[in-house]
N, C-alpha and C positions, 0 to 999 in steps of 0.2 A: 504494500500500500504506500509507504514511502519511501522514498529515492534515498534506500541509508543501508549503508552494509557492514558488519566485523571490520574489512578494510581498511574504511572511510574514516571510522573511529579510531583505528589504532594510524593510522596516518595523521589526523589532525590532533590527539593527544603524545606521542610519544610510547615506547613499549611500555618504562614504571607506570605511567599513570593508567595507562591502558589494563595495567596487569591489577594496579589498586583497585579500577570500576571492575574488573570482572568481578571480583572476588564480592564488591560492593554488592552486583547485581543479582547475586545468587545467595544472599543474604537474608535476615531480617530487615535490613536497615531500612529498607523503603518502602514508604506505605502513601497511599493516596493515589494510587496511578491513573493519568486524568487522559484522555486525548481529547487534544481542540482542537478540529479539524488539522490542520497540518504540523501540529505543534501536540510536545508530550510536557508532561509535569509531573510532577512526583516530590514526597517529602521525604529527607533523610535524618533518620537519628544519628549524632557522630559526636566523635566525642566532645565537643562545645556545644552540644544543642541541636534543633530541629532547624534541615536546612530546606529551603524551597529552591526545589531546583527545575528550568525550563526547557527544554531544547528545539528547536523550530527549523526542519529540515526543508521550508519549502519554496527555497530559494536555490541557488547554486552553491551558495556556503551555508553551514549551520551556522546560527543564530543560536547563543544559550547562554542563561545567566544562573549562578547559583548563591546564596544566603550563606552560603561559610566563608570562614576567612580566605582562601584561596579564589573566590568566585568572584573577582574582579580583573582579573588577569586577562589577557586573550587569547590565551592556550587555554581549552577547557579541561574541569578539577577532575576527578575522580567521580564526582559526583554525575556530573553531565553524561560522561562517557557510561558509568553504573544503568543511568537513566537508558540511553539508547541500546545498550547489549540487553536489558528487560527488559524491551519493547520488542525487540529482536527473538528472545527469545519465549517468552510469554507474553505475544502479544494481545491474548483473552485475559490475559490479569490487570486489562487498562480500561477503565468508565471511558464513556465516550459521551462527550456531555452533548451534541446533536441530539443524540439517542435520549439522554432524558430531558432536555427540552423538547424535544415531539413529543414525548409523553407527558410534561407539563401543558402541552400547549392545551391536549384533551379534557383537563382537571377542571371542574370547579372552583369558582374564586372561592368556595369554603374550603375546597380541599385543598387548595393551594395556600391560604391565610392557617389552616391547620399545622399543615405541613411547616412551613416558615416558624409558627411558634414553636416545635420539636426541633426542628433545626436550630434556634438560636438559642435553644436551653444550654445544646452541645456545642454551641460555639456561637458565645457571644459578641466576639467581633461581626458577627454579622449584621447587629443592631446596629453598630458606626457603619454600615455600610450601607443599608437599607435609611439611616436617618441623614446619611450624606445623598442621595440619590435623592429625597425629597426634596431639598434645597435646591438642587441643580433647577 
């Protein structure tokens, strides 16, 4: 589905880091795996905290940012690389958020306003997100 191979990866990281994300990717470490349309995401736990990490194959270079301290660089971390070898390789372990927005689109605004207050029980950053969006 996307234009991304082992290869690709281990050419634009390097062998270490290349060899760090494998081991990343067959892990616990990452959870949330999200696809948006041409773009993957996923969170890592590591040893400083929970990193967000993105990767966006849908260009002729990857695009990819990650929340750890290495994730500003332009060589991508461990984490990036992690990211796209479990997409690779379990590509049914990734949400695809199309797919539950067709399914919201079907909902009732009750079941949709239901849904939203379960959701923000479990994560209430979403109220600053949802109270920033009114403003706009």
């Amino acid at each position: 589905m996307f234009p991304l191979t082992s290869a690709q990866l281990e050419a634009v990281a390097g062998g270490h880091t290349y060899r760090q994300g494998a081991r990343y990717a067959q892990s616990a470490h990452v959870t949330d795996q999200l696809r948006i349309g041409s773009a993957l995401s996923a969170r890592f736990h590591g040893t400083r905290g929970i990193y967000g990490t993105r990767l966006d194959v849908s260009g002729r270079s990857f695009q990819f940012e990650c929340t750890c301290p290495l994730g500003g660089s332009r060589e991508p971390c461990k984490h990036v690389i992690a990211l796209g070898l479990a997409w690779l390789e379990h590509p049914d372990a990734f949400r695809d958020l199309d797919v539950t927005l067709a399914r919201l689109a079907h909902m009732t605004k009750s079941d949709i306003v239901t849904l939203l207050r379960q959701a923000a029980q479990s994560l209430p950053e979403l109220i600053r997100l949802l109270d920033r969006r009114r403003r706009e």
